[in-house]
N, C-alpha and C positions, 0 to 999 in steps of 0.2 A: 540850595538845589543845584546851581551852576557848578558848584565845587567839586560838589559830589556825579556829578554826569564827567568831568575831568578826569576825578580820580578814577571812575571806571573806564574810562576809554583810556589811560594810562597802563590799569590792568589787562584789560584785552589784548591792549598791544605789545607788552612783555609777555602775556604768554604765547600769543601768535609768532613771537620773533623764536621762543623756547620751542615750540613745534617745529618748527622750521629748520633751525640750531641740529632736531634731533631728527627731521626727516635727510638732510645733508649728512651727516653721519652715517647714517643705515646706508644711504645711497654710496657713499663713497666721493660724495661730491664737497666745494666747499675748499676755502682756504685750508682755513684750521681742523675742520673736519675731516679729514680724508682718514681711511682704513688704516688701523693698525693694528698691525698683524707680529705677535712676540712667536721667536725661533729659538730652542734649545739643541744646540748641536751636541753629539757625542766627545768630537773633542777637536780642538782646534791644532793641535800637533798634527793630527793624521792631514798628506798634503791632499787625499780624495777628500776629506769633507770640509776643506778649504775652500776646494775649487765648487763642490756644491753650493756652499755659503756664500763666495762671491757669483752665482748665476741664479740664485735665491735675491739677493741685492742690488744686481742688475735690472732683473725682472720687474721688482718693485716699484723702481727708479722710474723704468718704462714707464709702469701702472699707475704712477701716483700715489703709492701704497708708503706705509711709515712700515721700516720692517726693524723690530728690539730686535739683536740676536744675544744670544748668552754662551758660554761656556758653557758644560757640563763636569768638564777633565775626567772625564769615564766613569762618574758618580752616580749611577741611577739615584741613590735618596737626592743628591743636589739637584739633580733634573725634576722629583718629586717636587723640591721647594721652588725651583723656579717655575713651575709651569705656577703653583700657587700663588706665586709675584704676581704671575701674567692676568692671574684671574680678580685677583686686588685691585690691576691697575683700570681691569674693563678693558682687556685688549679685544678686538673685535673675532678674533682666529688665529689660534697655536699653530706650529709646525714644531713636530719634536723626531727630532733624529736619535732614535731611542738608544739605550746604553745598551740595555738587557731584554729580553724578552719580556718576562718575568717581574723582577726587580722595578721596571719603568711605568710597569702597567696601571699601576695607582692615580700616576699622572693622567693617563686618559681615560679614569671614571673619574675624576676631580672634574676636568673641563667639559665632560657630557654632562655629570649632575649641574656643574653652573650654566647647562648650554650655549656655551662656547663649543665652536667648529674644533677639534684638533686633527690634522694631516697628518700623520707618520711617511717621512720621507726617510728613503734608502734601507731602512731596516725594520723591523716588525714587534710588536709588542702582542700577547696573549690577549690583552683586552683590546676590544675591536673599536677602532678611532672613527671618527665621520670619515676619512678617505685614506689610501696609503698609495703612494708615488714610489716606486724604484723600480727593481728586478729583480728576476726568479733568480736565490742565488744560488740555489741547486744546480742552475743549469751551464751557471760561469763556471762551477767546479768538475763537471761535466767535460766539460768542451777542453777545458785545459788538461784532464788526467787523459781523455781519449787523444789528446795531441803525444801523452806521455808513452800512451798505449803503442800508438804508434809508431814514433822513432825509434823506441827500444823492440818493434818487433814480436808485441807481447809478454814479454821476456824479460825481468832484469827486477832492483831492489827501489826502493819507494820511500823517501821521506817524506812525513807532512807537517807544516808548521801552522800551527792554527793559530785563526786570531784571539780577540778576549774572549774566552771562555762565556757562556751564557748569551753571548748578544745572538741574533737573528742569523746574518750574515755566516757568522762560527759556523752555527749549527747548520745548516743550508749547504754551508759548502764542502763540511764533515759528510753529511749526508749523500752528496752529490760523485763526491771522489768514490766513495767505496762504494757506490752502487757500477761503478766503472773496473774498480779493484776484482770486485764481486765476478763480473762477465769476462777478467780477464784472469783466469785464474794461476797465470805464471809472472804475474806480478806480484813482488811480496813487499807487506808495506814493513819496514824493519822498525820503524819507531815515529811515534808521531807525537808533539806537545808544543803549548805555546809558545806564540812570540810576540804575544799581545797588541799584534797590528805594528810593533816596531821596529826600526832598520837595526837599531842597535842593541836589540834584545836578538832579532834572526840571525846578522852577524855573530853575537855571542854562539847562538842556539846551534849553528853552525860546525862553530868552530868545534864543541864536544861533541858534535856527531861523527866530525871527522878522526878525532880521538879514539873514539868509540868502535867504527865502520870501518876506515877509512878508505881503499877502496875497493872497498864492497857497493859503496855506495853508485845507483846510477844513474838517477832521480832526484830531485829535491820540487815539491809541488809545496808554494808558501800562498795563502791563502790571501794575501794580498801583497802589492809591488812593495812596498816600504821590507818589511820580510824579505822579498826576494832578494831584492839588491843588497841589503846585508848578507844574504846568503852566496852572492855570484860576489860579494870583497873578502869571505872568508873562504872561498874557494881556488879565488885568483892567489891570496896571498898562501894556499897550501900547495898553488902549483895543482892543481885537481880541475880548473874552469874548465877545459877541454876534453873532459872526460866525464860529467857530469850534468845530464840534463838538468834546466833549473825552467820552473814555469812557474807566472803568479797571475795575480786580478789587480785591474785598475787601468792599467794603460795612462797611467800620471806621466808627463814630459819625461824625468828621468828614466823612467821604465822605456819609454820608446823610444828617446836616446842609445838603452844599453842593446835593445832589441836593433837597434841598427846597425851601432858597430859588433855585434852579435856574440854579446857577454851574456844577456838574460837572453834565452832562447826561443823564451815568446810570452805573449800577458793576454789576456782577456781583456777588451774593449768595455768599460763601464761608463755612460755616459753620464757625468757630473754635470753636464749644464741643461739637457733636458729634466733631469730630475729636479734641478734645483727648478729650474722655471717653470715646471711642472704645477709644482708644489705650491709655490706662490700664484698661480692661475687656479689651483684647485680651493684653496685656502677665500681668494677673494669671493669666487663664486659661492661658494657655502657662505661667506658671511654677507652673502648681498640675498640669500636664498634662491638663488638659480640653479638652475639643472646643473648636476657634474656628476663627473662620473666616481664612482668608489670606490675602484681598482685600475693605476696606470700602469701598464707593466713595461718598459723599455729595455727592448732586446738586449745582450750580450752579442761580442763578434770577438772572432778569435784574429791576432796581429803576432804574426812571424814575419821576417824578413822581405818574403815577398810581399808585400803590400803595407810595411810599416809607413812609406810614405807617404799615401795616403791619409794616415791619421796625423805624422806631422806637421800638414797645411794649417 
């Protein structure tokens, strides 16, 4: 009888310690326990979602939070498979910086049906995630074609270099331009096609516009800074940079560099470390079941010359 009263207070107390074990987890508390939270980012070349990914890491670090991040390399099915890792492993809340619209969207009814939290941070997927962190990018494409509007006077020819085709961002900021294009009706856009988010694809994308244009051209709006600055080395090297408005998105170090000594003529302000911190403050909350909110949206602000210093602090 003694033996048997041992062996049950032996059991009690493994599972009381198993309770425990699992109330420390939920909480976020806990050595070994603490929250982890898996991150698929669209692609680690691009340097804006670098800087997202290191203020996503930061944040964590603050928080006590365990943050997986993974590649994507612009693969929505690979993002598909990896969020499906993340749900294998039992991570507690996804963050996926989605590749595609479309294409990505699998991934966030994969981690709803497992009830798992997923974030969509900086760009948007069709199927609707527990929260989405970044900004309206209609309205960065906005702000940078009415900058275009303007210096040219209403008046003059319009490149556009879009990013990857399908993503959120693309289409937001395709959107955005021509609803500016639209109100300005002596701006003509002469040819617009990708440059897939990169410096050395814009530069290319560039160089046969000039071929093509050459100058005719009086414009060039690249839907983000990587793009642009390809675009202001193949213009520098045609002998064209001083004749040639050149505007992009991101406000990444280099871009506000060029905006200084005033080769790119101006970029849109995208903040990479609100979103990223964002994201990982929204992500924790949902997996702790706290209030948070389901739409964070962080301004856009336009950076020319006058006031580039400001963002270089």
């Amino acid at each position: 009888m003694k033996r048997n009263a041992i062996f049950a207070t032996l059991i009690a107390t493994a599972l009381l310690a198993g309770c425990n074990q699992s109330s420390n987890k939920e909480s976020g508390e806990g050595g070994g326990d603490k929250l982890v939270i898996g991150a698929t980012m669209l692609s680690m070349q691009n340097e804006f979602i670098v800087n997202v990914s290191d203020a996503m890491e930061a944040k964590a670090r603050e928080m006590g939070v365990e943050l997986i991040t993974v590649d994507a390399e612009r693969s929505a099915l690979k993002q598909v498979e990896q969020v499906e890792s993340f749900i294998g492993q039992g991570v507690d809340a996804i963050i996926m910086n989605p590749c595609e619209v479309e294409a990505s969207s699998p991934a966030v009814k994969l981690a709803m049906d497992a009830k798992i939290p997923i974030i969509n941070v900086n760009s948007e997927t069709s199927a609707k995630p527990t929260a989405f962190v970044g900004s309206d990018d209609t309205e960065s494409a906005r702000i940078a074609m009415k900058y275009i509007a303007e210096k040219l006077g209403g008046k003059g020819n319009v490149l556009m270099m879009h990013g990857f085709m399908g993503q959120a961002a693309q289409i937001r900021r395709d959107n955005g331009a021509k609803e500016i294009l639209k109100a300005n009706p002596g701006l003509k856009l002469l040819a617009e096609q990708t440059g897939e988010w990169d410096r050395a694809k814009g530069m290319s994308l560039t160089e046969n516009w000039i071929q093509s244009y050459g100058d005719k051209i009086n414009a060039i709006f690249a839907q983000n800074d990587e793009m642009g600055m390809g675009a202001v080395k193949a213009l520098e090297a045609a002998g064209l940079k001083g004749k040639v408005l050149v505007v992009s998105v991101d406000a990444i170090p280099d871009a506000l560099q060029a905006v200084r000594k005033g080769t790119l003529d101006a970029t849109v302000f995208q903040n990479a470390k609100e979103q990223g911190g964002k994201a990982i403050e929204t992500a924790v909350k949902a997996a702790k079941k706290e209030a948070f909110e389901k739409e964070v949206l962080i301004p856009f602000q336009l950076v020319d010359k006058g006031n580039v210093e400001r963002f270089l602090k």
